[in-house]
C-alpha positions in Angstrom: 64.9 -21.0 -13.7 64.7 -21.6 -9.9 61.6 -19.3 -9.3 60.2 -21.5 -11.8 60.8 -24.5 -10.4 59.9 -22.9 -6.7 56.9 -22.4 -8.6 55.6 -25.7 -9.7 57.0 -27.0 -6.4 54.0 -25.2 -4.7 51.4 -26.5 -6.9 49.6 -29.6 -5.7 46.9 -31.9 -7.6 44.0 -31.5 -6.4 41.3 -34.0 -7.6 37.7 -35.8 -7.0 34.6 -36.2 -8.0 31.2 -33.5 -7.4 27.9 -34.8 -7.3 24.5 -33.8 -6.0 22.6 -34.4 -2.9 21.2 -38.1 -4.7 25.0 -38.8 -5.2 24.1 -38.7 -9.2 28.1 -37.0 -10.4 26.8 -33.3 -12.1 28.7 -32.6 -15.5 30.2 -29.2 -16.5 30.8 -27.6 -12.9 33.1 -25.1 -13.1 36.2 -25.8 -10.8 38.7 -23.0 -9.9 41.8 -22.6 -7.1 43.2 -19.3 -7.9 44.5 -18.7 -11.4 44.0 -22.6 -12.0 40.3 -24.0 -13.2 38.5 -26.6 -14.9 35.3 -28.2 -15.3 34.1 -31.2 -14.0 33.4 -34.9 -17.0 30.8 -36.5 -17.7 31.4 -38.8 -14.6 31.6 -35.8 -12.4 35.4 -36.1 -12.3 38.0 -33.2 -11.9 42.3 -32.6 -11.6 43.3 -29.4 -11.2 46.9 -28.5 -10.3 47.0 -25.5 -8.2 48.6 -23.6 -5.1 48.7 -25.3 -1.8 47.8 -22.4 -0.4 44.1 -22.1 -2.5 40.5 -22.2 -1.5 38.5 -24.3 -4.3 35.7 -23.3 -5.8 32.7 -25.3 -7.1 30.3 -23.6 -9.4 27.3 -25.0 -11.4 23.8 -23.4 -12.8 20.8 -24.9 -10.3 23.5 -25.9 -7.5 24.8 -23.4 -4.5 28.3 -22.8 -4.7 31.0 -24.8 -2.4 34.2 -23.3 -1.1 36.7 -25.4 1.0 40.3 -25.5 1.1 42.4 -27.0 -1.4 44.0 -30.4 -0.3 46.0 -33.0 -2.3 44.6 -36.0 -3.0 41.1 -37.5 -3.6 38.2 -35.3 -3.0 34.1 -35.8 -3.1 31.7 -32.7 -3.0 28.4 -32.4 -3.0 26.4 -29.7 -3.8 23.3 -28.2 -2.2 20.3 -27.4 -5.1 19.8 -23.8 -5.1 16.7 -21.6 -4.6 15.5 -19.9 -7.7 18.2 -17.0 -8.8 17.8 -13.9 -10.0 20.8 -14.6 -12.0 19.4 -17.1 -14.0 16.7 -16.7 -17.0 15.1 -19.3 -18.5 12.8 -17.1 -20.9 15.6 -15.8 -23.6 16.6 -19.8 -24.4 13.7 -21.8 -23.2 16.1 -23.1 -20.7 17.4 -22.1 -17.9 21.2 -20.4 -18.4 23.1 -17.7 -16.5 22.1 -14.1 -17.7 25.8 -13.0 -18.0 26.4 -16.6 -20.1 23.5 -15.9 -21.9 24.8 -12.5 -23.8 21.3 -10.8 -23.0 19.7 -8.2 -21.4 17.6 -9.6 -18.5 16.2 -8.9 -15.2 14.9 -10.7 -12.8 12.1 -10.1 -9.7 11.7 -12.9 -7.1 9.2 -13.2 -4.8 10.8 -11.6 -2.1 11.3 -8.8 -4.1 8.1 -9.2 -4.7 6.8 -9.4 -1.2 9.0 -6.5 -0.2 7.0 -4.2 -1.8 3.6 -5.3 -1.1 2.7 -7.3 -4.5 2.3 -4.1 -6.6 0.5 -5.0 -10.2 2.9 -5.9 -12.5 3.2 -2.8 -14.5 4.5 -0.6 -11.6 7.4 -3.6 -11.1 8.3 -3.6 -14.9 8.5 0.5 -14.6 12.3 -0.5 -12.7 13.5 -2.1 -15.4 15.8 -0.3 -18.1 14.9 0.1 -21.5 11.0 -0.6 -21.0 8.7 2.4 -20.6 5.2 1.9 -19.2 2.2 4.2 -20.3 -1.3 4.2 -18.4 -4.2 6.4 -19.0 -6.6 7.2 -16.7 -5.7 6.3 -12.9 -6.6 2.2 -11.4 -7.3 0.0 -13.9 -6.6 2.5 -17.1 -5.4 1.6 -20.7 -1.4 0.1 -19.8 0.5 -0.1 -22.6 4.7 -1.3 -22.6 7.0 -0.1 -25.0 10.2 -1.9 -25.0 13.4 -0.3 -26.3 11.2 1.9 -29.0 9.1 -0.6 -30.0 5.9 -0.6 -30.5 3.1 -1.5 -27.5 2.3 -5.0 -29.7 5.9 -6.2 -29.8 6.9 -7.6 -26.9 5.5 -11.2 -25.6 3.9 -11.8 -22.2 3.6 -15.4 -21.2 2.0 -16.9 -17.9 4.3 -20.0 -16.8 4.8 -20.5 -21.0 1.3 -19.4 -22.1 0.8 -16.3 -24.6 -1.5 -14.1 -23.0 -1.4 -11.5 -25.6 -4.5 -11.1 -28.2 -3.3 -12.3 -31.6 -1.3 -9.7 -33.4 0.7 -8.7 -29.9 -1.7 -5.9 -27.9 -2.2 -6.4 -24.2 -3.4 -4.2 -21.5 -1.2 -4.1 -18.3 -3.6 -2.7 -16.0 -5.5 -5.9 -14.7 -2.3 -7.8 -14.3 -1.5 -8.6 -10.4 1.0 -10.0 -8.8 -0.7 -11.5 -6.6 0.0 -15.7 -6.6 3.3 -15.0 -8.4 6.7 -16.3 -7.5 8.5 -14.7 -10.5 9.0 -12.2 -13.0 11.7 -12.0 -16.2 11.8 -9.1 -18.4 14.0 -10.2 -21.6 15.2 -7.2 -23.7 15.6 -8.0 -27.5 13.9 -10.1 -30.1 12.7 -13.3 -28.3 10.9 -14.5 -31.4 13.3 -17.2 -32.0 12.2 -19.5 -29.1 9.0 -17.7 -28.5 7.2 -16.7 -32.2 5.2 -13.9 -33.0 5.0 -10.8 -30.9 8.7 -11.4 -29.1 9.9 -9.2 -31.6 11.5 -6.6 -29.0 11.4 -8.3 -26.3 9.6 -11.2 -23.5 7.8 -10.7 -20.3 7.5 -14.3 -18.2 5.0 -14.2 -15.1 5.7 -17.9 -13.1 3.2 -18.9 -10.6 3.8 -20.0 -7.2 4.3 -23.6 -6.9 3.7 -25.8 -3.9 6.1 -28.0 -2.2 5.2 -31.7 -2.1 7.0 -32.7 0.9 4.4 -29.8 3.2 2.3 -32.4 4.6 1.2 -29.1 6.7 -0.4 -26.5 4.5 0.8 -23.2 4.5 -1.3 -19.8 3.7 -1.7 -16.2 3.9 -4.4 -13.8 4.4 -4.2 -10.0 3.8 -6.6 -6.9 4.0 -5.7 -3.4 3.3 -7.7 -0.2 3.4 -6.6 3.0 1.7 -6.9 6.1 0.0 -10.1 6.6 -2.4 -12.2 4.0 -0.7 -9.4 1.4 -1.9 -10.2 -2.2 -0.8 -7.3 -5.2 -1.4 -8.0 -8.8 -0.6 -5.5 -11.3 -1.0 -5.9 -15.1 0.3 -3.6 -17.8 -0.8 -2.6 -21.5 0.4 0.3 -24.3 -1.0 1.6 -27.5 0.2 1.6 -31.4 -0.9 0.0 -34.1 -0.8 0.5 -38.4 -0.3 4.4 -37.5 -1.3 3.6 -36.8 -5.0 0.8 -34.4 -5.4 1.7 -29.9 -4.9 -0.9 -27.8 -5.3 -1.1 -23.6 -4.7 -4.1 -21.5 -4.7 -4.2 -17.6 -4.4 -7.3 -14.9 -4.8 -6.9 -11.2 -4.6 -10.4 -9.0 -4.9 -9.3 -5.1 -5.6 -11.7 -2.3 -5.2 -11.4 1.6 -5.4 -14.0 4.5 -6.6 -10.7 6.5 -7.4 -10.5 10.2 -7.2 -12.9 11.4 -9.9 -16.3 10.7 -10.7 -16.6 7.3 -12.8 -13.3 6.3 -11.9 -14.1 3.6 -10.5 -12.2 0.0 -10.5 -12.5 -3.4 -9.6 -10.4 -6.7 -10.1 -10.6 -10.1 -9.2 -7.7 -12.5 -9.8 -7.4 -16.3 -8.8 -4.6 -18.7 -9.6 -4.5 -22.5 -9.0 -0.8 -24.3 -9.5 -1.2 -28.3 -9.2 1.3 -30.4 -10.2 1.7 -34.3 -9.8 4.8 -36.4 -9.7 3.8 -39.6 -12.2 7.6 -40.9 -11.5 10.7 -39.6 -10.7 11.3 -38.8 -13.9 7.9 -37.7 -14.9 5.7 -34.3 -13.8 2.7 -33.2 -15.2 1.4 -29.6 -14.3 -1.9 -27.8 -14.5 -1.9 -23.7 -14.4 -4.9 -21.9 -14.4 -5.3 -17.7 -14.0 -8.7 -16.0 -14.4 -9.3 -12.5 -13.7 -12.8 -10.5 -14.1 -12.6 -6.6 -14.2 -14.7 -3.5 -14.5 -13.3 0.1 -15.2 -14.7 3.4 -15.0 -13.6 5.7 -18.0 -14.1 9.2 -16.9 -12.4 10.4 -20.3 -9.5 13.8 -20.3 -10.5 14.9 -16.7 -7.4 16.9 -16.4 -8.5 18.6 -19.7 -12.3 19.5 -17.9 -13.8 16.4 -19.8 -15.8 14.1 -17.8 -18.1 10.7 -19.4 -20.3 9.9 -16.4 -21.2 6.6 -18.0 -18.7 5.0 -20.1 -16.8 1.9 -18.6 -15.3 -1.2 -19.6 -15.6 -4.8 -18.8 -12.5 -7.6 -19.6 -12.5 -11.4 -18.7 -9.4 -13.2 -19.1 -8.9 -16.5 -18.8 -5.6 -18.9 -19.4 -4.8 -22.8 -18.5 -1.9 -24.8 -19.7 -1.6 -28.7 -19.2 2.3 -29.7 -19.1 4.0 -32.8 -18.8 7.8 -32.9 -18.0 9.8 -36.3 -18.7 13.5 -36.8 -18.4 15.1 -39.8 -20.3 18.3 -40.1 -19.1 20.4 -37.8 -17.2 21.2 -35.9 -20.7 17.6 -35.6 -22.4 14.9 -33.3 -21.0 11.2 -33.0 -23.2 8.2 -31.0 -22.4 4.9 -31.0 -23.9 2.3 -28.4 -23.2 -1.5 -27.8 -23.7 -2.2 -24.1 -24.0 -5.5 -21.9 -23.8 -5.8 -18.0 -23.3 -9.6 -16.4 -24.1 -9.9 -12.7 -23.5 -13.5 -10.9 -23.9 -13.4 -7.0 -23.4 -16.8 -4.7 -24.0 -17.0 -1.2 -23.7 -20.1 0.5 -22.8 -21.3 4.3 -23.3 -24.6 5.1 -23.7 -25.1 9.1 -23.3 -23.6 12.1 -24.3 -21.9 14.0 -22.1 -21.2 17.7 -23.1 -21.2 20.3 -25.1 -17.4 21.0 -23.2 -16.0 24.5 -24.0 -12.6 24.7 -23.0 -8.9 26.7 -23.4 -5.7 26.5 -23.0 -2.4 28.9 -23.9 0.4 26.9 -25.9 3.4 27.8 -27.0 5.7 26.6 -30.2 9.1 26.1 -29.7 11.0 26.3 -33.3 13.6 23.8 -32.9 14.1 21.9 -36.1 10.5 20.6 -35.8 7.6 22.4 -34.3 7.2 21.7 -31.0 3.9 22.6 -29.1 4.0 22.9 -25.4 0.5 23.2 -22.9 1.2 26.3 -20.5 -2.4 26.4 -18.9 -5.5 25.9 -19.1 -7.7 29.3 -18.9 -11.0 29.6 -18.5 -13.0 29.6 -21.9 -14.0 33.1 -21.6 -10.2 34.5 -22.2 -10.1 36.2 -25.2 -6.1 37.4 -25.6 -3.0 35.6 -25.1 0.2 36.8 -23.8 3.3 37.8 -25.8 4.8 34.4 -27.0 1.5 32.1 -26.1 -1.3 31.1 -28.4 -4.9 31.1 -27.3 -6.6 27.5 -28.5 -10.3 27.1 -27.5 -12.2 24.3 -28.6 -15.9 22.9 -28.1 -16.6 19.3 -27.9 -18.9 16.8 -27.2 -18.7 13.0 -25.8 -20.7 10.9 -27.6 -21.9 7.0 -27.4 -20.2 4.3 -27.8 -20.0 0.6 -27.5 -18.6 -2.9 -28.3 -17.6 -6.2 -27.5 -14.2 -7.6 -28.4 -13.7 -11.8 -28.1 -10.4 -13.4 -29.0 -8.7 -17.0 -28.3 -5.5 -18.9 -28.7 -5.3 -22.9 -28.1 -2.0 -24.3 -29.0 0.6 -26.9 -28.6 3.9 -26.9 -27.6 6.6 -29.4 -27.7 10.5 -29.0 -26.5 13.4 -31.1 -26.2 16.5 -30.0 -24.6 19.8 -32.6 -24.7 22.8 -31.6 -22.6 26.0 -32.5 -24.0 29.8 -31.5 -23.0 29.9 -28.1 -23.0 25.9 -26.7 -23.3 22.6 -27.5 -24.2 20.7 -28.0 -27.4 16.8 -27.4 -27.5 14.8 -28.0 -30.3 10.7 -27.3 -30.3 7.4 -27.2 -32.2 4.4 -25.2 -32.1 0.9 -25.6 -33.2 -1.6 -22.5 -32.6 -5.0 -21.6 -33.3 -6.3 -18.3 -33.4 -9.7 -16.9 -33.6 -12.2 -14.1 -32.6 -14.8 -12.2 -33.3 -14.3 -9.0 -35.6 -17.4 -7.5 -37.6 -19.6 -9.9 -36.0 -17.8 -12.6 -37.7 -16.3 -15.6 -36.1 -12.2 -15.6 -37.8 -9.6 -17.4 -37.4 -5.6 -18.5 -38.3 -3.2 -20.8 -37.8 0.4 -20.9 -37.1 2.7 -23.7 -37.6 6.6 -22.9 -36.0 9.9 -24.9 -35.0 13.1 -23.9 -34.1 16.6 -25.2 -32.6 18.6 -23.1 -30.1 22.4 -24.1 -28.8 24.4 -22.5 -26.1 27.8 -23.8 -25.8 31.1 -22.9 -23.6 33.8 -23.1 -26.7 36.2 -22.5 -23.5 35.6 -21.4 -19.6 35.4 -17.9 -20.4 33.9 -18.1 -23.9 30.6 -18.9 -24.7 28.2 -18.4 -27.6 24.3 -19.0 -28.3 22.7 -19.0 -31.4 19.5 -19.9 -33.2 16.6 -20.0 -36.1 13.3 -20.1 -36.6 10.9 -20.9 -39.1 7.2 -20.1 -38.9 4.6 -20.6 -41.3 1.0 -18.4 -41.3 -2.0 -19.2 -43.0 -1.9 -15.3 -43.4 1.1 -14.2 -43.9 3.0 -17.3 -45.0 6.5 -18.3 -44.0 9.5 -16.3 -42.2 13.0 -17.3 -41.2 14.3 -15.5 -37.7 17.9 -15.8 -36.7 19.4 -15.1 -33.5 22.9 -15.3 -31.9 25.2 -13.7 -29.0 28.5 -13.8 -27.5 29.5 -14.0 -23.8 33.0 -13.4 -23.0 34.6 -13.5 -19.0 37.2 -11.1 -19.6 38.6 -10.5 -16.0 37.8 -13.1 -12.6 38.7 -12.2 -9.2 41.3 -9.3 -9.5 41.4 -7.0 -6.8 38.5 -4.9 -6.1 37.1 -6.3 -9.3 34.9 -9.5 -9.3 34.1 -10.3 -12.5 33.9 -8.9 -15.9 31.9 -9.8 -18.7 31.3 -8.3 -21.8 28.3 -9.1 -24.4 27.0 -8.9 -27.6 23.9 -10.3 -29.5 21.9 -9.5 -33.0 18.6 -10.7 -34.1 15.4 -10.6 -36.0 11.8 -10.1 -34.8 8.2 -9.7 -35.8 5.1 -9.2 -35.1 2.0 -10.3 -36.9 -1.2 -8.3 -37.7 -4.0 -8.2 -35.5 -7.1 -10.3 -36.2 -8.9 -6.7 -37.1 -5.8 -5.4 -39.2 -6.6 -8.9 -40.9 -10.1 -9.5 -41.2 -11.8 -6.3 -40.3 -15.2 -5.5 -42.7 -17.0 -2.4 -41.5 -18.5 0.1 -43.9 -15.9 2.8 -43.4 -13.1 0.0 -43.3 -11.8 -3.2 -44.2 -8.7 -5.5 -43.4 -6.1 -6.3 -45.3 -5.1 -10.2 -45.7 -1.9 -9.4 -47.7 -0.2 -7.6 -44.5 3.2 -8.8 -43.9 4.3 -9.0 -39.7 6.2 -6.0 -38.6 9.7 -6.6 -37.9 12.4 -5.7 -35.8 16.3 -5.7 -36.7 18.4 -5.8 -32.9 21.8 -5.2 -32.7 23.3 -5.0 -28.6 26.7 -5.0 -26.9 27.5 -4.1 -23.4 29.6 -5.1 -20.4 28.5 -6.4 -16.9 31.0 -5.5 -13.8 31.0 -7.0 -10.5 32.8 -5.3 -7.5 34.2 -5.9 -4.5 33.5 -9.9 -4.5 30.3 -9.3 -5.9 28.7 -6.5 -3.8 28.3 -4.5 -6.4 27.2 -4.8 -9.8 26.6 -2.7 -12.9 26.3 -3.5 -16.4 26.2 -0.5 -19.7 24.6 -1.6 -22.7 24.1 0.1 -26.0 21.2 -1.5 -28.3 20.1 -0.2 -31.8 16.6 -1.2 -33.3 15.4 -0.7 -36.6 11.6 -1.6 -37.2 10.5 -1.8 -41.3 6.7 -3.3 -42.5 4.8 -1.3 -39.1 1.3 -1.4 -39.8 -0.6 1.9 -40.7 -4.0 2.7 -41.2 -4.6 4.8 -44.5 -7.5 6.1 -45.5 -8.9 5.5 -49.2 -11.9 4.3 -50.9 -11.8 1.9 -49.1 -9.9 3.0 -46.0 -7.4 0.2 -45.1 -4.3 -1.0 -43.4 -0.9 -0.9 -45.0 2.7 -2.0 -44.3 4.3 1.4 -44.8 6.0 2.9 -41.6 9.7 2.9 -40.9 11.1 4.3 -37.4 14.2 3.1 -35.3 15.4 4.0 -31.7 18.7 3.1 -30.4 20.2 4.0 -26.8 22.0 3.3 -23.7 20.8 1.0 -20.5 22.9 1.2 -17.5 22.1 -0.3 -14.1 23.5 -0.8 -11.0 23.0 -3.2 -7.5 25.0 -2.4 -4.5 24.7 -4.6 -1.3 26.2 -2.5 1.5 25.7 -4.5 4.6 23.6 -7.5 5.2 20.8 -4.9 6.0 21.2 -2.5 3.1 21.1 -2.1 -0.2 20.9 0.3 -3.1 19.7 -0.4 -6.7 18.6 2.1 -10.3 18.9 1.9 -13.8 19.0 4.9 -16.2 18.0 4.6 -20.1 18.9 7.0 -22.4 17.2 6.6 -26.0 16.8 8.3 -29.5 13.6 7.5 -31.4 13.0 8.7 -35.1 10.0 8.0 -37.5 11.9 7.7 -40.8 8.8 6.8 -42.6 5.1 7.8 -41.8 1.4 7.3 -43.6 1.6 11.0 -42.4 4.9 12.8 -43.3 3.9 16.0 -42.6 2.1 15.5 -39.0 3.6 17.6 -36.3 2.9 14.1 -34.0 4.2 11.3 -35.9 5.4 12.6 -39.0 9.2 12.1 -40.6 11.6 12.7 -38.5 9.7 13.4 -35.2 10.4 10.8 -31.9 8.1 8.1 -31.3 5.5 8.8 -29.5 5.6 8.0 -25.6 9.0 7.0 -25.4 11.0 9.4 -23.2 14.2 10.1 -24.1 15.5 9.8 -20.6 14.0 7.8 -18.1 14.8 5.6 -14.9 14.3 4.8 -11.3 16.4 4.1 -7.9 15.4 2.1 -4.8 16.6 1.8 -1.4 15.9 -1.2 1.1 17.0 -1.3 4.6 16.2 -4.6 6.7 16.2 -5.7 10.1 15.8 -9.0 11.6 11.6 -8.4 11.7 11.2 -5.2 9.2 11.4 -4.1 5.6 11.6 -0.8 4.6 11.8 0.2 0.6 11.9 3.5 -0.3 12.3 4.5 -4.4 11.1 6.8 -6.8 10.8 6.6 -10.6 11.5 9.5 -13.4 10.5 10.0 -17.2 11.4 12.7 -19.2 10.0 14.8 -21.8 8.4 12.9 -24.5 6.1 13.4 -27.6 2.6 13.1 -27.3 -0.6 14.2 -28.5 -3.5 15.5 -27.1 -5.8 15.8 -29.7 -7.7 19.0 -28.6 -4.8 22.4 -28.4 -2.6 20.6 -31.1 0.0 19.7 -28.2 2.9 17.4 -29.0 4.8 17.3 -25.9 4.3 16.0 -22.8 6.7 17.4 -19.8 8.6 15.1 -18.0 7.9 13.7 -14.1 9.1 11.9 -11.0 7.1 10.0 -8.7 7.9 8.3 -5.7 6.7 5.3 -3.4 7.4 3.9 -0.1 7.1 0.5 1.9 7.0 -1.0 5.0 6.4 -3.8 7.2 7.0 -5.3 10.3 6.9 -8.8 11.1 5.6 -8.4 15.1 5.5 -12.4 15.3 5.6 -15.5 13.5 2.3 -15.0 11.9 1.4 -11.7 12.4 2.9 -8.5 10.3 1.1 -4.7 9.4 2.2 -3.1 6.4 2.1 0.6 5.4 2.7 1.8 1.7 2.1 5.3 0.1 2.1 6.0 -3.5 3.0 9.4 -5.2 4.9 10.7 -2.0 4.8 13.8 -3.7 1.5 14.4 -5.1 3.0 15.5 -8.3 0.3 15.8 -11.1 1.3 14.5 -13.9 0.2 13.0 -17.0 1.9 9.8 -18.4 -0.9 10.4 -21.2 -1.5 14.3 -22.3 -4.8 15.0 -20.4 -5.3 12.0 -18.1 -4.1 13.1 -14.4 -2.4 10.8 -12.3 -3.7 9.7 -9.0 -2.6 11.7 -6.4 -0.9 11.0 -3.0 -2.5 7.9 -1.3 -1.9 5.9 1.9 -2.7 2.9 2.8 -2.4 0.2 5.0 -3.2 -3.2 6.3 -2.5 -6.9 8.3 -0.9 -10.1 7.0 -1.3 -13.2 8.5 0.5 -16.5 7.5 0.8 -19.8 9.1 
């Protein structure tokens, strides 16, 4: 009884009042003094009884945390607004929210990050993150695809600052995607088509542009050159700032040139951005974004197969602009309404044929439950025995013409509202879009009508849930309901070497709808199906997030299990069509970890580990993608680790990434696996003054020669170099 009293005799109340730097009180910080914490009213206000002996902390999503020591007695704090985290995600909710609170899969690249490694394209960042797998064909500027989780490359969303830049049905290539002009990246695992729509069906990819600050009465820019390997060229140019107190405006340009390693390999990219926003009140903003990029490719064809097209190439033009307007009504009631366009055109050209192409190869099957062929070498066609064990394939082929042009569009509109109460957020939208194109040299179209409502709520400080629905109509495939909810629990806080522990959970529903050809396609040999249902995708996830040593360290597990039902086949008939008749799941493990060592070093890798199956196939008994085989280009074991070592004027980033074996085809020696590889990079600048700094980066450290695609070689070793200057 008299420790107990001792007890509450050392507690003291500890109260006041936390507001931001315009003195306007902030709602729902969390306030903690050792075992003791609350959160702040509507007013701002706290009491908290806790030791004498405390430090108090002040926590809130968008502010900078505040530590002093715990007094009795009335109190005012203000906090500081924060920088942009790379904590908090604003692409799984449509507003911004903790990742851990969130009870998702996220991660996040800022500009710095960014910076640090010499604004690679975007595909090479998204290679670091767990549970996505990026393919590309050929070498600069080849066919990039993204499979995320086992899904396929149409089902997971890319937006550019809230625009869908995918063409209708979910396909995008990677390849001509910089990140030049970009001040931040989120790559959302899971079924985002709750908020998002069609084609977030495994999972969200957000590009944000680089906005100005309106208060720069100075402009501020950058100008960059580097010269490399293969006759590689890399312009970059950009500028920001503000104008007459209310006007911020940021411009970048990057021009990319290389002739590659092989004959027709060439590749060239040119990228602009412009970011303007204006400041109609205080509580009123209205944004223009607008991203262009024109490119040219060379397709050389199977080069490391001996098959060379010294004509073929492809063209692409992309183009997306978005008009939004922000407006606050009250301290509790946020709504945005946005203009969207995205217009791709593609054409691919070949005019000659290149061949007749005699060539051989040993193989050898391996008899594991399912055949599986491996390539041992390529011989020279002339070989007429194989060695005990191996198979002699020869094969005689020729490259023939062909060409096309491809045209699609989206305009749409997009309205949200998002009301802060006691304890979370609700957000509620609508969306209009358009689609159209050209297929068969007919102009097509659809439209889309969807709305949903999304809530995330603390029930308690450590509890804290999120949930939504859907519904979206299609003049094609006519209405769906998508559900979505998780679960965020703060099982342990400051305990020893342990910071903070959080374990997750989440389940949803996804889909993707068919592409404009899948839909609308009328060729002789072919014709589209209007009856197609979307593709979906079934999610299911749970893992747990530990900080250590007062947040140092970090490293989450997760296990997720997909099931995808309605995939999209083509069949062959009288006449040959597309079905909804493929089953396949993949389910696995993501772990990652972040370790800051000292203020000048740090460690961070992920590593996924994931079982694919086709379950059902348009071709059951194909040795590539019939029942019961793996999915095709999704390695089994994959991941990546980086170092990054500062000083007070240099960067220096050194990392490599891994896949494993995989199943592939290669459509010539009946091959269906594809050997597993490692390839690593490495960065470095030095800031010699102000607004002077030479940079040195070299790709493929190794030279391994490998092929992320059975027959197309990777680029081997290259160096390069260059100058940025900044004022």
């Amino acid at each position: 009884m008299s420790t107990l009293f001792l007890y509450f005799a050392l507690l003291i109340s500890v109260r006041g009042v936390v507001v931001d730097p315009s003195a306007r009180p902030i709602e729902g910080a969390r306030v903690s003094c050792g075992d003791a914490s609350t959160r702040t009213d509507d007013h701002g206000n706290f009491v908290l009884d806790a030791p004498a002996d405390c430090t108090l902390t002040i926590a809130k999503l968008g502010f900078l945390g505040v530590t002093q020591p715990a007094a009795e007695g009335e109190a005012k704090i203000e906090m500081s607004i924060a920088p942009k985290n790379e904590r908090v995600v604003v692409s799984a909710t449509r507003s911004p929210i903790l990742i851990e609170e969130a009870g998702i899969s996220a991660t996040i690249f800022t500009e710095q990050q960014l910076a640090e490694r010499q604004y690679p394209v975007v595909a090479d960042i998204l290679r670091e993150v767990p549970g996505m797998n990026v393919v590309r064909a050929n070498r600069s500027g080849g066919q990039t695809s993204l499979f995320t989780r086992g899904a396929s490359s149409n089902s997971t969303l890319v937006l550019l600052d809230g625009v869908p830049i995918n063409e209708p049905g979910g396909q995008i290539d990677f390849a001509h995607l910089l990140s030049t002009g970009l001040e931040r990246i989120e790559a959302v695992r899971g079924p985002g088509s709750v908020v998002c729509g069609a084609e977030a069906s495994a999972g969200v990819v957000q590009l944000f542009s680089k906005c100005g600050d309106v208060e720069a009465k100075i402009p501020h820019g950058f100008l960059s050159y580097e010269r490399g390997s293969f006759q590689t060229d890399r312009w970059t140019a950009g500028i920001n700032g503000g104008l007459f107190g209310r006007l911020d405006y940021a411009l970048s340009a990057e021009q990319f040139h290389t002739v590659s390693e092989f004959q027709n390999d060439f590749y060239r990219n040119t990228t602009g951005t412009a970011n303007i926003g204006f400041k109609i009140t205080e509580a009123t903003r209205l944004r223009v974004v607008f991203r262009e990029f024109d490119a040219a490719v060379g397709v050389p064809n199977e080069v490391g197969y001996g098959l060379f097209d010294n004509d073929a190439h492809s063209t692409s033009r992309d183009s997306a602009v978005s008009l939004k307007l922000d407006d606050a009504r009250g301290r509790r009631f946020l709504q945005r309404a946005m203009l969207n366009y995205h217009r791709l055109a593609n054409s691919f050209i070949d005019q000659n044929i290149d061949g007749p192409y005699t060539i051989a190869a040993y193989v050898q099957t391996v008899l594991t439950p399912r055949p599986f062929t491996y390539l041992v070498a390529q011989v020279d066609p002339r070989t007429t025995l194989a060695p005990p064990g191996l198979r002699l394939v020869k094969q005689t082929t020729s490259l023939y013409p062909f060409g096309g042009q491809f045209f699609t569009k989206r305009t749409s509109f997009d309205y949200q509202g998002t009301f802060t109460h006691k304890g979370g957020s609700l957000t509620g939208g609508y969306r209009f879009e358009d689609q159209g194109g050209v297929i068969s040299t007919l102009d097509v179209g659809r439209k889309n009508n969807g709305a949903f409502v999304h809530e995330q709520y603390a029930i308690t400080r450590r509890l804290y849930v999120t949930g939504g629905a859907r519904v979206e109509n299609s003049t094609t495939f006519g209405t769906r309901f998508i559900p979505r909810g998780s679960i965020s629990y703060l099982a342990l806080g400051e305990h020893g070497l342990l910071s903070n522990t959080w374990i997750h959970a989440s389940a949803g529903r996804g889909y993707t709808e068919p592409t404009l050809l899948e839909n609308y396609a009328r060729e002789s040999f072919y014709v589209g199906n209007r009856a197609l249902r979307p593709e979906r995708t079934t999610s299911y996830e749970g893992g747990i997030t530990q900080e250590w040593l007062h947040r140092r360290i970090r490293t989450d597990i997760t296990y997720f299990r997909n099931s995808f039902s309605d995939l999209i086949a083509f069949v062959s008939g009288n006449p040959s069509t597309f079905q909804n008749i493929q089953k396949s799941w993949g389910r696995g493990m993501e772990t990652s970890f972040n370790a800051h060592v000292t203020r000048r070093l740090s460690f961070s890798g992920n590593y996924t580990l994931m079982f694919t199956r086709v379950t059902l196939s348009s071709s059951p008994r194909s040795d590539v993608t019939g029942d019961g085989y793996e999915l095709v280009r999704r390695p089994r074991n994959s991941g990546s680790v980086a170092t990054t070592l500062s000083g007070k004027r240099w960067v220096i980033v050194a990392g490599a990434r891994f896949v494993g074996e995989r199943q592939d085809s290669d459509f010539y020696f009946g091959v269906n696996r594809n050997p597993g590889y490692t390839s690593a990079y490495g960065n470095a600048s030095w800031q010699v003054t102000k607004h002077f700094a030479p940079f040195l980066r070299v790709e493929n450290l190794a030279n391994e020669r490998y092929q992320e695609v059975l027959g197309y070689t990777s680029l081997a070793r290259q160096f390069l170099g260059g100058v940025r200057v900044s004022w």
